[in-house]
mmCIF file of the N, C-alpha and C atoms, coordinates in Angstrom:
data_MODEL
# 
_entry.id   MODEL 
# 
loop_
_atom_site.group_PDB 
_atom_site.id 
_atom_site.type_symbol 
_atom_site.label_atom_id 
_atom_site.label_alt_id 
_atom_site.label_comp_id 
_atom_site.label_asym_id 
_atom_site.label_entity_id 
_atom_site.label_seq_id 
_atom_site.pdbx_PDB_ins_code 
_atom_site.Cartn_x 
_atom_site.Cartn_y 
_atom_site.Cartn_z 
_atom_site.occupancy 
_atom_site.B_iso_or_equiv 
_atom_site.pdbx_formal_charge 
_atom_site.auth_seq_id 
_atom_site.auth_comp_id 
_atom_site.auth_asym_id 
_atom_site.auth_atom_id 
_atom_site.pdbx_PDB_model_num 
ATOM 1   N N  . UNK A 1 1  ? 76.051 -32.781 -25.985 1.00 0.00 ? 1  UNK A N  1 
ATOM 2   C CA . UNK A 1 1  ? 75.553 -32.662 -27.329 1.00 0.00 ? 1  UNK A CA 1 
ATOM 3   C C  . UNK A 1 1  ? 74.595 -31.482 -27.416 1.00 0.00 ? 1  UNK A C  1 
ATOM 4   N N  . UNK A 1 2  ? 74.836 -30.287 -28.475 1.00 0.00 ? 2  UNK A N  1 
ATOM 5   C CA . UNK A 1 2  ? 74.267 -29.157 -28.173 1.00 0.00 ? 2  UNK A CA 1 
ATOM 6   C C  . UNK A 1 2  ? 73.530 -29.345 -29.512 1.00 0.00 ? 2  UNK A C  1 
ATOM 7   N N  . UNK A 1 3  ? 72.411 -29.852 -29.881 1.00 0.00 ? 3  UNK A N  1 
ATOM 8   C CA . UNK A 1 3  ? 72.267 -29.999 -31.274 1.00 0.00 ? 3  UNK A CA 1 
ATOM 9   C C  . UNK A 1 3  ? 70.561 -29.830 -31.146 1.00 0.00 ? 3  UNK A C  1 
ATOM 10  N N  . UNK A 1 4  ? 69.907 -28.645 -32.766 1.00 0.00 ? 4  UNK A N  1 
ATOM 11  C CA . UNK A 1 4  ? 68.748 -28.517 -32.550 1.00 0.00 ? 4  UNK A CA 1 
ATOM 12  C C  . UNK A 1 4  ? 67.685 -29.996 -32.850 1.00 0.00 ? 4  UNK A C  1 
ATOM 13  N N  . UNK A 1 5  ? 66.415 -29.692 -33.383 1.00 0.00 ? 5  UNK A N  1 
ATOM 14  C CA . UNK A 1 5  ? 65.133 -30.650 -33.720 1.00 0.00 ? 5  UNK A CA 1 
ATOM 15  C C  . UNK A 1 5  ? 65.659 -30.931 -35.007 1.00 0.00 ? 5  UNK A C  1 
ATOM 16  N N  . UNK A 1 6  ? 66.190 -29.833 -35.864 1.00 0.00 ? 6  UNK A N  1 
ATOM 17  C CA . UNK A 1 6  ? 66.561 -30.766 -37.277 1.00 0.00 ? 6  UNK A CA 1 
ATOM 18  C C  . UNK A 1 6  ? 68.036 -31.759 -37.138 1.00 0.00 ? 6  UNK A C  1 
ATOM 19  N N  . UNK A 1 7  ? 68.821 -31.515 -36.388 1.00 0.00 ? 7  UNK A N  1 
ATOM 20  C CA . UNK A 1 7  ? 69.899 -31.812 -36.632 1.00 0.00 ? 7  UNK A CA 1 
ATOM 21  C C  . UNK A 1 7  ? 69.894 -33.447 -36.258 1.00 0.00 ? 7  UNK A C  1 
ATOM 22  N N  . UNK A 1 8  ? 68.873 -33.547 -34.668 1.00 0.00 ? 8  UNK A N  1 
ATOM 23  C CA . UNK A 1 8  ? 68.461 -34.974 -34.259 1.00 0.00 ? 8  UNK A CA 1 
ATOM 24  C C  . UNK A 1 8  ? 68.109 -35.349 -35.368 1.00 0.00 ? 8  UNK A C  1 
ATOM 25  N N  . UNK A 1 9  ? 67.124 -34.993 -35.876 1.00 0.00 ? 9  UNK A N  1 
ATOM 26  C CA . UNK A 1 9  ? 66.005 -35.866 -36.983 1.00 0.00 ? 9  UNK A CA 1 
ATOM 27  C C  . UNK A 1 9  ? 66.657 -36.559 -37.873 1.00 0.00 ? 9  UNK A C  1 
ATOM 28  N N  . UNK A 1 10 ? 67.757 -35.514 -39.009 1.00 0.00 ? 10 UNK A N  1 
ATOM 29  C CA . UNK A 1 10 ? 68.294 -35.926 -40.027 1.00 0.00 ? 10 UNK A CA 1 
ATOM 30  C C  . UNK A 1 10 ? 69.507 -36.749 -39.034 1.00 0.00 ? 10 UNK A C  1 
ATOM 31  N N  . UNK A 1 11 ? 69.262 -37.280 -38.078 1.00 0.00 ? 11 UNK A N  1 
ATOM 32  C CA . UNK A 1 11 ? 70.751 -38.353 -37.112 1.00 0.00 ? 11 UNK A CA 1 
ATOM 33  C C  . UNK A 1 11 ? 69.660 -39.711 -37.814 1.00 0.00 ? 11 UNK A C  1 
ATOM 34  N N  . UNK A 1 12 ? 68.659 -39.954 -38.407 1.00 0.00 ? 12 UNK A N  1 
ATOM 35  C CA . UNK A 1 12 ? 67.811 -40.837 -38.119 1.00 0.00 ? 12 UNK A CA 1 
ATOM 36  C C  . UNK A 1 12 ? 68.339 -41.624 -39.286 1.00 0.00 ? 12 UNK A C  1 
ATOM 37  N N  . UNK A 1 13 ? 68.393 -42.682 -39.657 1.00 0.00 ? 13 UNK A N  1 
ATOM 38  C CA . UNK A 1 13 ? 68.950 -43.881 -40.405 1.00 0.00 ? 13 UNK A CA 1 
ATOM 39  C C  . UNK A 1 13 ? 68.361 -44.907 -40.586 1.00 0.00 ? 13 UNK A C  1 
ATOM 40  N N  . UNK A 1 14 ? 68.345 -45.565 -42.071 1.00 0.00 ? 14 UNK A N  1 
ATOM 41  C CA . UNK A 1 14 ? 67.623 -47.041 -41.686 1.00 0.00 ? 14 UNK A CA 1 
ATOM 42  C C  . UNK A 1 14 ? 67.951 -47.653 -40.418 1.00 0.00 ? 14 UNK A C  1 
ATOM 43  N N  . UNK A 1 15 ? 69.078 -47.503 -40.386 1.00 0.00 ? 15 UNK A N  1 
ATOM 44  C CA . UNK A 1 15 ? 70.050 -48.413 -39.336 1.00 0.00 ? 15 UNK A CA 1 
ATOM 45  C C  . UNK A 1 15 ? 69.574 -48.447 -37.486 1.00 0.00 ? 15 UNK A C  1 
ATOM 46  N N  . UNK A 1 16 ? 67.979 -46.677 -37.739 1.00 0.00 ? 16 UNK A N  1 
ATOM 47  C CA . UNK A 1 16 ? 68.030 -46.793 -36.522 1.00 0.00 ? 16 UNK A CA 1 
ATOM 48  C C  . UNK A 1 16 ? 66.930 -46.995 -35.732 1.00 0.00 ? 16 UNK A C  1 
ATOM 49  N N  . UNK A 1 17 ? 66.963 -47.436 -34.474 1.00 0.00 ? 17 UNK A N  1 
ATOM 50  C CA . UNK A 1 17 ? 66.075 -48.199 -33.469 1.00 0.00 ? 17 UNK A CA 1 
ATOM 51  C C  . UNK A 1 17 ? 65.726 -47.715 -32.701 1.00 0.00 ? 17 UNK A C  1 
ATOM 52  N N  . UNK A 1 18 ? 64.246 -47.340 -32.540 1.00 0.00 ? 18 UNK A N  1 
ATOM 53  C CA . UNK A 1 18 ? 64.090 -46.677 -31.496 1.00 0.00 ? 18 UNK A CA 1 
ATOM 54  C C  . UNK A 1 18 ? 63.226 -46.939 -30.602 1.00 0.00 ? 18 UNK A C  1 
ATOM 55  N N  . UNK A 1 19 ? 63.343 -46.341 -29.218 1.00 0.00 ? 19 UNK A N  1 
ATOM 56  C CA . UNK A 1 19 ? 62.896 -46.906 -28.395 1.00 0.00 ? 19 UNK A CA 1 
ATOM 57  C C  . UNK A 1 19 ? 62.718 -45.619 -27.415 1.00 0.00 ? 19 UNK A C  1 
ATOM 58  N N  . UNK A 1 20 ? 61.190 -46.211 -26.575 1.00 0.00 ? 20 UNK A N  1 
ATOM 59  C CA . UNK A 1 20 ? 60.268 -45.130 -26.436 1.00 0.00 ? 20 UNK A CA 1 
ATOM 60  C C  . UNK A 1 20 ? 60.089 -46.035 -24.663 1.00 0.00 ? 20 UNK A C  1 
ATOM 61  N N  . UNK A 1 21 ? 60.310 -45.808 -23.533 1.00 0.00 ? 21 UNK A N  1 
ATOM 62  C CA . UNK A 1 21 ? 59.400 -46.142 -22.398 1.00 0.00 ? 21 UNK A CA 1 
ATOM 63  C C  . UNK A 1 21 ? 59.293 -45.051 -21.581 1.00 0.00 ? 21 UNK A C  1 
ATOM 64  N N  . UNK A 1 22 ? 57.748 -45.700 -21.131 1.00 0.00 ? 22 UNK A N  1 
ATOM 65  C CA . UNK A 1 22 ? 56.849 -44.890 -20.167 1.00 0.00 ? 22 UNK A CA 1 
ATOM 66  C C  . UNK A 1 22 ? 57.170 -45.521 -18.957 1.00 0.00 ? 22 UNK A C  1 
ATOM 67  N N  . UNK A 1 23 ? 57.791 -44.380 -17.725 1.00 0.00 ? 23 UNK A N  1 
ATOM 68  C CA . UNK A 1 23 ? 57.551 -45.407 -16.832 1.00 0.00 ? 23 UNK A CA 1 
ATOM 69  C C  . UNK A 1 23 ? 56.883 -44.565 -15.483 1.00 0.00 ? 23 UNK A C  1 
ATOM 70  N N  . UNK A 1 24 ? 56.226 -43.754 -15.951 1.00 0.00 ? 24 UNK A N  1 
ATOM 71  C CA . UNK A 1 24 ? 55.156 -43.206 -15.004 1.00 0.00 ? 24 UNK A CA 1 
ATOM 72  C C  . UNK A 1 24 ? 53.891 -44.028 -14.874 1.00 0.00 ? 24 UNK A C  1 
ATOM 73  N N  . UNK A 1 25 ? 53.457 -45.056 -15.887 1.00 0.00 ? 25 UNK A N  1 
ATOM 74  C CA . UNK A 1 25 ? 52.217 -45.574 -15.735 1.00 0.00 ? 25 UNK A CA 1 
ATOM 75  C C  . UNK A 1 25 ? 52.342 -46.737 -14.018 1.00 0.00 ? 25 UNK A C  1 
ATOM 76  N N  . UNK A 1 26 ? 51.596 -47.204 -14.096 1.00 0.00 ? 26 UNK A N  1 
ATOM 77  C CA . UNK A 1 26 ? 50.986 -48.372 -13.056 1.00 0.00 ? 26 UNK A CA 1 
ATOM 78  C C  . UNK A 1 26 ? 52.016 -49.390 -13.426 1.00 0.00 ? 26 UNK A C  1 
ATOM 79  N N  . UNK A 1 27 ? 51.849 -50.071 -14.780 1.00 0.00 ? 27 UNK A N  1 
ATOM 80  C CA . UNK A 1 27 ? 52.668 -50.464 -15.269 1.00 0.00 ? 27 UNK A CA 1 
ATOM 81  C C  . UNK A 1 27 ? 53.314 -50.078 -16.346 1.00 0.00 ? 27 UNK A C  1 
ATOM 82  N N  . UNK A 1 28 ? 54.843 -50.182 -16.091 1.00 0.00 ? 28 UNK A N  1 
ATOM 83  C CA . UNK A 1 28 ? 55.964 -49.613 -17.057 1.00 0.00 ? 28 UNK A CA 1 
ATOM 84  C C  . UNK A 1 28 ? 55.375 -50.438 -18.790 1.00 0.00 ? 28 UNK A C  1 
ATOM 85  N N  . UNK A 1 29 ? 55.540 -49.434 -19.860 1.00 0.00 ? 29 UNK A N  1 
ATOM 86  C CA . UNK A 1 29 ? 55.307 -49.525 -21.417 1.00 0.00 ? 29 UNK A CA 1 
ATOM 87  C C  . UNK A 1 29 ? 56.632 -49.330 -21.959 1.00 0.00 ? 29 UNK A C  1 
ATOM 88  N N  . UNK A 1 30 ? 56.804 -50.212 -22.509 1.00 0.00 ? 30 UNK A N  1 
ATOM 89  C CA . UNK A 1 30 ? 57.857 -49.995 -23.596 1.00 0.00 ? 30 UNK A CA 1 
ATOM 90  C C  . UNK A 1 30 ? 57.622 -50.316 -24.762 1.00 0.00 ? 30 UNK A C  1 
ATOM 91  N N  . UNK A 1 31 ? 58.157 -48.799 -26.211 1.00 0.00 ? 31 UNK A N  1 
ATOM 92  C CA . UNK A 1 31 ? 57.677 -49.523 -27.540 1.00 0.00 ? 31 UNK A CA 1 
ATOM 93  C C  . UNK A 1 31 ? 59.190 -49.590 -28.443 1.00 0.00 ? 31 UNK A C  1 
ATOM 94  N N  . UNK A 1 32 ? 59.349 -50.371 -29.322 1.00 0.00 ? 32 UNK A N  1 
ATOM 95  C CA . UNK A 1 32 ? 60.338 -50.646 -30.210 1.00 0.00 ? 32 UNK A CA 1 
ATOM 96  C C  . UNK A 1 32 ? 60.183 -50.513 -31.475 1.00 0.00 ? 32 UNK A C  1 
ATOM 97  N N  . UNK A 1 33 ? 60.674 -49.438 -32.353 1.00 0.00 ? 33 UNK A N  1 
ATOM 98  C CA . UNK A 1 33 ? 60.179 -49.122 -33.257 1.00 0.00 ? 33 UNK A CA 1 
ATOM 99  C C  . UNK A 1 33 ? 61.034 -48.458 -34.557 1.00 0.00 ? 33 UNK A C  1 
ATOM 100 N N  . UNK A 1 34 ? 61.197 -49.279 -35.938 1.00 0.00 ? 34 UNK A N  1 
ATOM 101 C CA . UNK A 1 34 ? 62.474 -48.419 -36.745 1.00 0.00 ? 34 UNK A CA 1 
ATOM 102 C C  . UNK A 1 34 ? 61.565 -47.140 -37.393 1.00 0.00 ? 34 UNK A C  1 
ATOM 103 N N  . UNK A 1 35 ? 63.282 -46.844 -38.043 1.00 0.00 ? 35 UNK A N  1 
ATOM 104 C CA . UNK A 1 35 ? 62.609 -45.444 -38.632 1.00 0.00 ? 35 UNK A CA 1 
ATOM 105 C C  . UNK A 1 35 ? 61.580 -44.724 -39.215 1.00 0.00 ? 35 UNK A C  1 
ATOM 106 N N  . UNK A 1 36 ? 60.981 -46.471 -39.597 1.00 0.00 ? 36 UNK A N  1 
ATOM 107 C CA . UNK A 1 36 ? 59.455 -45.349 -40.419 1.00 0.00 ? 36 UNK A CA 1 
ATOM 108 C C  . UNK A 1 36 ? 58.577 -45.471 -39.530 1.00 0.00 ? 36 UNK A C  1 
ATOM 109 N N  . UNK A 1 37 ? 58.403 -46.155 -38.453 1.00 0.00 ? 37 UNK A N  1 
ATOM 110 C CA . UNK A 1 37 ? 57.430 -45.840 -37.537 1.00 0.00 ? 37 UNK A CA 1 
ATOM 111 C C  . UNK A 1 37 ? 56.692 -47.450 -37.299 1.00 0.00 ? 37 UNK A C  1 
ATOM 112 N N  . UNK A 1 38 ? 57.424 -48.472 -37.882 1.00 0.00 ? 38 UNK A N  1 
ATOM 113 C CA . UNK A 1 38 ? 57.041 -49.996 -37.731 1.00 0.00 ? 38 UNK A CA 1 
ATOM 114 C C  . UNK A 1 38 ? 57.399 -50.343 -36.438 1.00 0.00 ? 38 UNK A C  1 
ATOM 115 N N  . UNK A 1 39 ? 56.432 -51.032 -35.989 1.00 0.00 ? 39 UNK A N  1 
ATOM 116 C CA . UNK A 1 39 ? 56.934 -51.447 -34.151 1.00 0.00 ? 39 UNK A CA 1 
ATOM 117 C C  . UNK A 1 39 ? 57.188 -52.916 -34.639 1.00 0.00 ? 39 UNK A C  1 
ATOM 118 N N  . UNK A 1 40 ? 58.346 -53.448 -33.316 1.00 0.00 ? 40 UNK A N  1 
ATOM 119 C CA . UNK A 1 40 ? 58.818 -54.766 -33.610 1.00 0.00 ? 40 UNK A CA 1 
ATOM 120 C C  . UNK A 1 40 ? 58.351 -55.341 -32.660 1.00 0.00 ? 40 UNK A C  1 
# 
């Protein structure tokens, strides 16, 4: 997938879920979060 910063962005959808982990810490973080930026 050869695609720039706008092309990801506008991929973004109610429909979509995102998900963010850290796993360099001590202990591994994971966040879950839709498109407007609400964590579940």
């Amino acid at each position: 997938m050869n695609y720039n910063q706008n092309e990801k962005i506008a991929q973004i959808t109610s429909q979509t879920l995102i998900i963010g982990v850290d796993v360099a810490k001590f202990k591994h973080v994971a966040q879950a979060q839709d498109y407007r930026g609400i964590e579940f």
